[in-house]
MARTI-217914 format. One record per atom (N, C-alpha, C, O): residue number from 0; residue in one letter; chain; atom name; x, z negated, y. Coordinates in steps of 0.1 Angstrom, whole numbers, plus 5000, padded with zeros to 4 digits. Layout:
# MARTI-217914
NUM|a|A|CA|X|Z|Y
...
//
This chain:
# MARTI-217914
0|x|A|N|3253|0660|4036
0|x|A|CA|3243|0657|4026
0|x|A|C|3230|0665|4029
0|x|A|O|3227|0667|4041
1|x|A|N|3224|0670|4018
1|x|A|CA|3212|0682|4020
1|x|A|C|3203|0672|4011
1|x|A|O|3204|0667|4000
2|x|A|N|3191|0671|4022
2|x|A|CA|3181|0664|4020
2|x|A|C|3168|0676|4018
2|x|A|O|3166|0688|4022
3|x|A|N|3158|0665|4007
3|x|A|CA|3148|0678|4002
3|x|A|C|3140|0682|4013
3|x|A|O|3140|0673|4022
4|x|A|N|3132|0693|4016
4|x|A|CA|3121|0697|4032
4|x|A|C|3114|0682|4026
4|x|A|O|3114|0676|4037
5|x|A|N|3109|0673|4017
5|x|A|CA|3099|0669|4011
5|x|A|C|3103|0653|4018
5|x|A|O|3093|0646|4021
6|x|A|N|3113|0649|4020
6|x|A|CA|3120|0638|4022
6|x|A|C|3122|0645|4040
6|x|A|O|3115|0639|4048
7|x|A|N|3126|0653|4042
7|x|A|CA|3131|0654|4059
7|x|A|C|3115|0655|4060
7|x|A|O|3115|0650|4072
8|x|A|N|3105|0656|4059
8|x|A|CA|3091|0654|4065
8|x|A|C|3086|0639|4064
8|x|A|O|3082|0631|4072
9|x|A|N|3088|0640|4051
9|x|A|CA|3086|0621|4052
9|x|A|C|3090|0613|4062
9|x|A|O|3084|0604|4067
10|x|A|N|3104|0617|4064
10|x|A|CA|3109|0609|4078
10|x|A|C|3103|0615|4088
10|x|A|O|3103|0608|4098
11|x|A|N|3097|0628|4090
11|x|A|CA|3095|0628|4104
11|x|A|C|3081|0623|4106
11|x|A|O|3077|0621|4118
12|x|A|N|3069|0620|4092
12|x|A|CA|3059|0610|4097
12|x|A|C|3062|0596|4101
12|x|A|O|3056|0590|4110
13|x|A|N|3073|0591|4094
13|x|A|CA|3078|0577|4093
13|x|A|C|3083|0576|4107
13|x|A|O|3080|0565|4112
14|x|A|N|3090|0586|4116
14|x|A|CA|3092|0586|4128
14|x|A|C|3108|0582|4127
14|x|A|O|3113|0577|4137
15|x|A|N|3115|0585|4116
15|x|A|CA|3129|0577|4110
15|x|A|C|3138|0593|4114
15|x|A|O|3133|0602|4121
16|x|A|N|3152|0594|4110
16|x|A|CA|3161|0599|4114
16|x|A|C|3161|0612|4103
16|x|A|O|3162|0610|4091
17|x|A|N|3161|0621|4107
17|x|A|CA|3160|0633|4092
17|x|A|C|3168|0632|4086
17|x|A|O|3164|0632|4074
18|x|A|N|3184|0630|4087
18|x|A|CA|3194|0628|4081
18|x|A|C|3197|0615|4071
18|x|A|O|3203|0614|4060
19|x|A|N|3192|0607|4080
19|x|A|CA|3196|0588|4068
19|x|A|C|3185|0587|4065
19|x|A|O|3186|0582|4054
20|x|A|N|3168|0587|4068
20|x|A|CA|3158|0579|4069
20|x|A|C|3155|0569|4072
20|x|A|O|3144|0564|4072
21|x|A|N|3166|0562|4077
21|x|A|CA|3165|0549|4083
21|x|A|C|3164|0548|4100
21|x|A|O|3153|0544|4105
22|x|A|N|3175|0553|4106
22|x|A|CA|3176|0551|4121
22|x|A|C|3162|0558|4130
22|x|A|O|3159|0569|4126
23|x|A|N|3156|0552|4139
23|x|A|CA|3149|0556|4144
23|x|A|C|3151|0566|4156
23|x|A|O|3159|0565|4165
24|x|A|N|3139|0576|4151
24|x|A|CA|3138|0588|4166
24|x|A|C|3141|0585|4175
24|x|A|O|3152|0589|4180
25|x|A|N|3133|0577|4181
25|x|A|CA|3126|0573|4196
25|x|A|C|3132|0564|4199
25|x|A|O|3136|0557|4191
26|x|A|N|3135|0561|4213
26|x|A|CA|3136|0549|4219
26|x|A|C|3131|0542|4229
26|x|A|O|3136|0533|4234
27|x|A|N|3116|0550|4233
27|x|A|CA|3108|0545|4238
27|x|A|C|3094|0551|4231
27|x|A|O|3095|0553|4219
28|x|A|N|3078|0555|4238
28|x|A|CA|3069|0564|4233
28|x|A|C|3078|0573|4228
28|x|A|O|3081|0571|4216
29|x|A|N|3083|0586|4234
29|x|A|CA|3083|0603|4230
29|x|A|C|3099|0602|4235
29|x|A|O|3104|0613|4234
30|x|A|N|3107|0592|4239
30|x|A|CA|3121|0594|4246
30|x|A|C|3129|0590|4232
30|x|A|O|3131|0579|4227
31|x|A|N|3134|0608|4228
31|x|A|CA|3141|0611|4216
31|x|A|C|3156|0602|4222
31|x|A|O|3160|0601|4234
32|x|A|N|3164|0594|4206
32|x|A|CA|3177|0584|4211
32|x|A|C|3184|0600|4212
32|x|A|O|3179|0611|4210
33|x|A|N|3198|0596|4216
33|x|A|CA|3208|0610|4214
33|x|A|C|3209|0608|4204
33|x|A|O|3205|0618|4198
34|x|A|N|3214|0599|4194
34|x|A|CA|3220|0601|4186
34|x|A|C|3213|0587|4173
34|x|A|O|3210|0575|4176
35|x|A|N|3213|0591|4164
35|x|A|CA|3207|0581|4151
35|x|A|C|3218|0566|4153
35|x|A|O|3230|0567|4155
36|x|A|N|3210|0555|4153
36|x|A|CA|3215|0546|4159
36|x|A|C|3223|0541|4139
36|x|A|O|3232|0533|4137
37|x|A|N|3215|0546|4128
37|x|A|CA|3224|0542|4113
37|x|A|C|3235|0552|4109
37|x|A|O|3245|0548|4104
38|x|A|N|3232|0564|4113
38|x|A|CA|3237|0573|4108
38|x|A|C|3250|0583|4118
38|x|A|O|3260|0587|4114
39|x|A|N|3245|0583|4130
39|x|A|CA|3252|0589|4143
39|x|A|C|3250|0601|4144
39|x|A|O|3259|0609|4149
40|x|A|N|3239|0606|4140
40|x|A|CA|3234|0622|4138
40|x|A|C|3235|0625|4151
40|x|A|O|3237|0614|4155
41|x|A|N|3235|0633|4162
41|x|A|CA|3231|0642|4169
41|x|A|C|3215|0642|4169
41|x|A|O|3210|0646|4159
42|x|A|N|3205|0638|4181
42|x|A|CA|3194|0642|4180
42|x|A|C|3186|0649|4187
42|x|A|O|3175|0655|4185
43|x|A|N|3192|0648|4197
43|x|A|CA|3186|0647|4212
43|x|A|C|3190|0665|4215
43|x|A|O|3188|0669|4226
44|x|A|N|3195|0672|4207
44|x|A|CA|3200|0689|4210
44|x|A|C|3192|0696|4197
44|x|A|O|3197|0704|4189
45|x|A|N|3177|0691|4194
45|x|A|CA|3168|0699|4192
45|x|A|C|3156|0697|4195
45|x|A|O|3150|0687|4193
46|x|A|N|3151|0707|4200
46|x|A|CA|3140|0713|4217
46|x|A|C|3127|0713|4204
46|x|A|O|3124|0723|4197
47|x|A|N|3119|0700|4205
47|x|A|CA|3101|0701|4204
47|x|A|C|3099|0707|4211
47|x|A|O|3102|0718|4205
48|x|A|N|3096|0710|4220
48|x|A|CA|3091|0715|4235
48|x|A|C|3075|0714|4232
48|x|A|O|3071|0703|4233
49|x|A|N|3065|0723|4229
49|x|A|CA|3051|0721|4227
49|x|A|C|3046|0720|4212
49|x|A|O|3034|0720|4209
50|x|A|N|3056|0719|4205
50|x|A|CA|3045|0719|4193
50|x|A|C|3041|0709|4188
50|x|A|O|3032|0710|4180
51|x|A|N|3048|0698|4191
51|x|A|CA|3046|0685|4188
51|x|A|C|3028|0679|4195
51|x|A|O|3021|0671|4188
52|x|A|N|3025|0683|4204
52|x|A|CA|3015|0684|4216
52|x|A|C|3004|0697|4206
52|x|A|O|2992|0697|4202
53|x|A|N|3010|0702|4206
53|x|A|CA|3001|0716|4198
53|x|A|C|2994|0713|4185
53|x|A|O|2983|0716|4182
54|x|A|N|3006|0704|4177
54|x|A|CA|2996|0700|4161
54|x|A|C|2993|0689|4164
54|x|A|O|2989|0685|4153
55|x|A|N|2991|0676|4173
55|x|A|CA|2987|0667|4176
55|x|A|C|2969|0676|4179
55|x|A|O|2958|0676|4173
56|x|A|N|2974|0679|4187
56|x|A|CA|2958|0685|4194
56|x|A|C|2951|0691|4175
56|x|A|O|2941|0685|4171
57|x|A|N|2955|0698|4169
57|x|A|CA|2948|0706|4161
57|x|A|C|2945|0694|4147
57|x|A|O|2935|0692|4141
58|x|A|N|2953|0692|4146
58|x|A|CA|2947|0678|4134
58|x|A|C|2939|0671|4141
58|x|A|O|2928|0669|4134
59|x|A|N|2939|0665|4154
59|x|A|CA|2928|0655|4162
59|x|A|C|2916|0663|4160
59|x|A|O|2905|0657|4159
60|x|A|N|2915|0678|4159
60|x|A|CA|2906|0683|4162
60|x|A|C|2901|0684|4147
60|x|A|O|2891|0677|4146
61|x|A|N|2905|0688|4139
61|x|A|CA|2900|0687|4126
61|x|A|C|2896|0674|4122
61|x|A|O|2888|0674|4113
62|x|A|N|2902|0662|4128
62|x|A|CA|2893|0650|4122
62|x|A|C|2881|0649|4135
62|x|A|O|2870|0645|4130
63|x|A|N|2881|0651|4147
63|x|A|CA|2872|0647|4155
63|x|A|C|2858|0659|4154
63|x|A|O|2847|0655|4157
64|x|A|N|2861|0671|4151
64|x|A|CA|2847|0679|4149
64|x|A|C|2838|0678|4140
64|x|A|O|2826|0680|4142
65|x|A|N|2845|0673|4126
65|x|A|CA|2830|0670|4118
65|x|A|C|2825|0657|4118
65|x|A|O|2816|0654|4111
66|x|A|N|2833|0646|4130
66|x|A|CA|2832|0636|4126
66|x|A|C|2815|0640|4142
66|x|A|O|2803|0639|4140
67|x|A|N|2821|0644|4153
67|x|A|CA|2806|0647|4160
67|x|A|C|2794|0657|4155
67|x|A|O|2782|0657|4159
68|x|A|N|2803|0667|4144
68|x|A|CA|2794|0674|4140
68|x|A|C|2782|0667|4134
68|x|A|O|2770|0669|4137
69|x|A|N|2785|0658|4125
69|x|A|CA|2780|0648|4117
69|x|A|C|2772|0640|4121
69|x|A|O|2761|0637|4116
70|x|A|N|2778|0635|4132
70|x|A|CA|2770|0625|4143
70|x|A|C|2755|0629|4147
70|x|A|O|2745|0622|4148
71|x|A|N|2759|0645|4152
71|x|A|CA|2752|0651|4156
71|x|A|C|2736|0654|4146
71|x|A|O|2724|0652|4148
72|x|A|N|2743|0658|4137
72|x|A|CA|2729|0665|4129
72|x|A|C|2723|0652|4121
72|x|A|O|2712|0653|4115
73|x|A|N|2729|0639|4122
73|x|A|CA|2719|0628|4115
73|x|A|C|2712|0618|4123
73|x|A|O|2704|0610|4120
74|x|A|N|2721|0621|4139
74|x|A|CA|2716|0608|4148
74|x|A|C|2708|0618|4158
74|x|A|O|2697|0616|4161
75|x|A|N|2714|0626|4162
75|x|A|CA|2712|0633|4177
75|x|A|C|2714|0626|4188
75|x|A|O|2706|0630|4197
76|x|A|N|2723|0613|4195
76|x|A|CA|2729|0611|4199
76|x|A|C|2723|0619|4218
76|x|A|O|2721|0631|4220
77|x|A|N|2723|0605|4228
77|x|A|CA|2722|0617|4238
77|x|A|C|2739|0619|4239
77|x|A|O|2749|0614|4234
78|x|A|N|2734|0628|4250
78|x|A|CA|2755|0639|4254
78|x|A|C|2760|0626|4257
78|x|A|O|2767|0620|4249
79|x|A|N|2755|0620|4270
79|x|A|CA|2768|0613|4281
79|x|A|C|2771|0599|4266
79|x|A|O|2783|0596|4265
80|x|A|N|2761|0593|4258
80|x|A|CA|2766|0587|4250
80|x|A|C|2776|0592|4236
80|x|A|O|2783|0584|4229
81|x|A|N|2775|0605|4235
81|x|A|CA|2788|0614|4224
81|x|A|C|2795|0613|4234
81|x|A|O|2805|0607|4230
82|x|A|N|2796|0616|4247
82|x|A|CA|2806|0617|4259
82|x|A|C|2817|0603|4257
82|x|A|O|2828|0604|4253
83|x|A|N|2811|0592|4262
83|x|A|CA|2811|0583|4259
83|x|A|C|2823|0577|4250
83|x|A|O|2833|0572|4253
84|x|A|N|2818|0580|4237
84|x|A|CA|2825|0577|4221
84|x|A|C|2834|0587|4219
84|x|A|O|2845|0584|4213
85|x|A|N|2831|0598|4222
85|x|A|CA|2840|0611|4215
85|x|A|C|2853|0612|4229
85|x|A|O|2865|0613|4227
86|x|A|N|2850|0612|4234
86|x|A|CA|2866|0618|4249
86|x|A|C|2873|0606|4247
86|x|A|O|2885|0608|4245
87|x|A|N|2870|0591|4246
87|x|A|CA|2881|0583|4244
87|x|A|C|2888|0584|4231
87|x|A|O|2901|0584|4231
88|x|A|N|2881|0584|4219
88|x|A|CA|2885|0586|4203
88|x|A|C|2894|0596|4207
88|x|A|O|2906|0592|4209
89|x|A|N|2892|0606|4210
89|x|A|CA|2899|0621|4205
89|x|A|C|2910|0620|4219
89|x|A|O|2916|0631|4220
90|x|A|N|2914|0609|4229
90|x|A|CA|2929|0607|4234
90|x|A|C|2935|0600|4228
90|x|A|O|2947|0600|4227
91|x|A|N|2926|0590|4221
91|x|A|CA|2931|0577|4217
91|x|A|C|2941|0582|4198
91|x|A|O|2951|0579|4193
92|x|A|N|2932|0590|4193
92|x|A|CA|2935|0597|4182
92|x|A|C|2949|0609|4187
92|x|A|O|2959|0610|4180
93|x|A|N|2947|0617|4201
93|x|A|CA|2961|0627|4201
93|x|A|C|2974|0616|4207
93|x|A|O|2986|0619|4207
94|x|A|N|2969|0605|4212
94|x|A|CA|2981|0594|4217
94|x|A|C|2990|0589|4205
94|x|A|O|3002|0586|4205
95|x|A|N|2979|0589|4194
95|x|A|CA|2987|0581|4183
95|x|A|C|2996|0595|4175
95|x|A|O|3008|0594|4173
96|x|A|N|2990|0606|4172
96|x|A|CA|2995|0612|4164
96|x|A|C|3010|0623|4174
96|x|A|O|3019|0631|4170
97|x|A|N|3006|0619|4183
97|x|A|CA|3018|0623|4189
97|x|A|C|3031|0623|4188
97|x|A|O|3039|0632|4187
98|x|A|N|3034|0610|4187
98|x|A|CA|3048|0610|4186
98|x|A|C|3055|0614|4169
98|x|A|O|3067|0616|4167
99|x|A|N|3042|0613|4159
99|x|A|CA|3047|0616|4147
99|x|A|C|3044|0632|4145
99|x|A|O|3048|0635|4133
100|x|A|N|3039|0644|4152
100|x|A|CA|3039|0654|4153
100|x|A|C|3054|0657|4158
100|x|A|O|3062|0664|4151
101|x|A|N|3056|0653|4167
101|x|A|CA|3072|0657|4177
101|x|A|C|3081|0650|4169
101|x|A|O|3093|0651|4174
102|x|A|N|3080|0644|4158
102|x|A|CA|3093|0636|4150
102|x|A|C|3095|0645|4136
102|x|A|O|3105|0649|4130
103|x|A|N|3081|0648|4132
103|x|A|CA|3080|0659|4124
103|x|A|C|3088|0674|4124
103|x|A|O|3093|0680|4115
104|x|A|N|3088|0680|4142
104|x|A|CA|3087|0690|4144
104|x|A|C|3106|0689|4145
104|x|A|O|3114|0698|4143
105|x|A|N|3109|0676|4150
105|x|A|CA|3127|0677|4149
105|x|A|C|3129|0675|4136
105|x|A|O|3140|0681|4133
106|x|A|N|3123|0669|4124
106|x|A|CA|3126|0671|4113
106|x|A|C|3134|0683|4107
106|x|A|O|3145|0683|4103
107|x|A|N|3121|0693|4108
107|x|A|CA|3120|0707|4106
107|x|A|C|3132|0710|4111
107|x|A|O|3141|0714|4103
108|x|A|N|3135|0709|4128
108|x|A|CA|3146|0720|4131
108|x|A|C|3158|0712|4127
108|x|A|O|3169|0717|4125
109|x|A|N|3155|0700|4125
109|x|A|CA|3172|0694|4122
109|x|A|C|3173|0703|4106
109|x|A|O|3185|0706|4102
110|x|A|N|3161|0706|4098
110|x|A|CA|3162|0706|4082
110|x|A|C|3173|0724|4084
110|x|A|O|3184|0728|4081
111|x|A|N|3163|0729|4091
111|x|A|CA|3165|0744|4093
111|x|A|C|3180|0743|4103
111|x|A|O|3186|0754|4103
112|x|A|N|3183|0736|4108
112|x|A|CA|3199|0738|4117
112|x|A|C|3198|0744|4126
112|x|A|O|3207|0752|4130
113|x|A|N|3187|0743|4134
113|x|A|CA|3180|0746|4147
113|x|A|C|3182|0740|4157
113|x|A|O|3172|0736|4163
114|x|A|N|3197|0737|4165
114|x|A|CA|3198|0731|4173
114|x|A|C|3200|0738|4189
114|x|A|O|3201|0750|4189
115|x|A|N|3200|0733|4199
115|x|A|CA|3196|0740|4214
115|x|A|C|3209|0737|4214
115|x|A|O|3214|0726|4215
116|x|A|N|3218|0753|4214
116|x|A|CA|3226|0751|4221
116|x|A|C|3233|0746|4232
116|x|A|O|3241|0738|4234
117|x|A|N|3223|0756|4241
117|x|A|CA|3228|0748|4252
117|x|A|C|3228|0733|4259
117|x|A|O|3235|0726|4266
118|x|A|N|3218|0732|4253
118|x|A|CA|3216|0715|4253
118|x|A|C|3228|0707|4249
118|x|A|O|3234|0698|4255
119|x|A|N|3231|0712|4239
119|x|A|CA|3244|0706|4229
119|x|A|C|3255|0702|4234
119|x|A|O|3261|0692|4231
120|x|A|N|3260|0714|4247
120|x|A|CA|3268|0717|4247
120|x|A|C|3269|0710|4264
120|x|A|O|3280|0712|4270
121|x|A|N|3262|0705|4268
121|x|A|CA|3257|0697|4277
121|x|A|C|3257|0686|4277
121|x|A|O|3259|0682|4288
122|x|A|N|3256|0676|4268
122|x|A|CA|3253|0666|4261
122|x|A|C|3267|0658|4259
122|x|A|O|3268|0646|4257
123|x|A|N|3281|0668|4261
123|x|A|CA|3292|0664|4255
123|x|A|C|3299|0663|4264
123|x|A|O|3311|0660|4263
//
C-alpha cells in the first residue's frame, strides 16, 4: 500500500505508524516499538540518528527568538529574569517537539524505503 508523502507526515506529527496510521511509534518517550503494534511494519531498522534533535532545536528556535526578541524591545526585561523565563521555555518547548520531529523523520525514511540495513539484518 503507497501512502501519500502528505498522509506519511501526518502520521509522523500524530506520532502514529507511517504505514497504517494507527499503531504507535514509541513505546516509551523516544524508544522506537520494533514493529507496528496494528499493522506489523518493521520499525525499528530506520536510523533518525540526529535529525530528529536537529529540527526540534530549529523550530524551537524559530518560535523562541521573536518571542524574546519581542520581549526584549517592549519590556527590556533584566537578563537573569529573560534567563529565568526563556532557558526553561526553550527545554520545555525542544522536550515536547522532540519526539514528533524523530517520528516525522522515520516517516520520511519509511516513505522513501530507507531502511538500515544492517540494523535489519540484526534484528532477525
Amino acid at each position: 500500500m503507497i501512502r501519500s508523502l502528505s498522509l506519511v507526515l501526518l502520521s509522523g506529527i500524530l506520532k502514529k505508524c507511517p504505514r497504517c496510521g494507527k499503531g504507535k511509534i514509541y513505546s516509551k518517550y523516544l524508544k522506537v516499538n520494533k514493529h507496528c503494534l496494528k499493522c506489523n511494519e518493521e520499525l525499528a531498522s530506520y536510523r533518525t540518528d540526529d535529525f530528529g534533535p536537529w529540527l526540534s532545536i530549529v523550530v524551537a528556535g524559530h518560535i523562541i527568538v521573536p518571542l524574546v526578541l519581542s520581549l526584549e524591545k517592549n519590556y527590556a526585561l533584566d537578563l537573569w529574569i529573560q534567563a529565568s523565563i526563556w532557558i526553561p521555555f526553550t527545554i520545555l518547548i525542544v522536550l515536547i517537539l522532540l519526539p514528533m520531529s524523530k517520528s516525522i523523520c522515520l516517516a520520511i525514511l519509511w516513505r522513501l524505503k530507507m531502511k538500515d540495513k544492517e540494523n535489519s539484518l540484526n534484528n532477525k
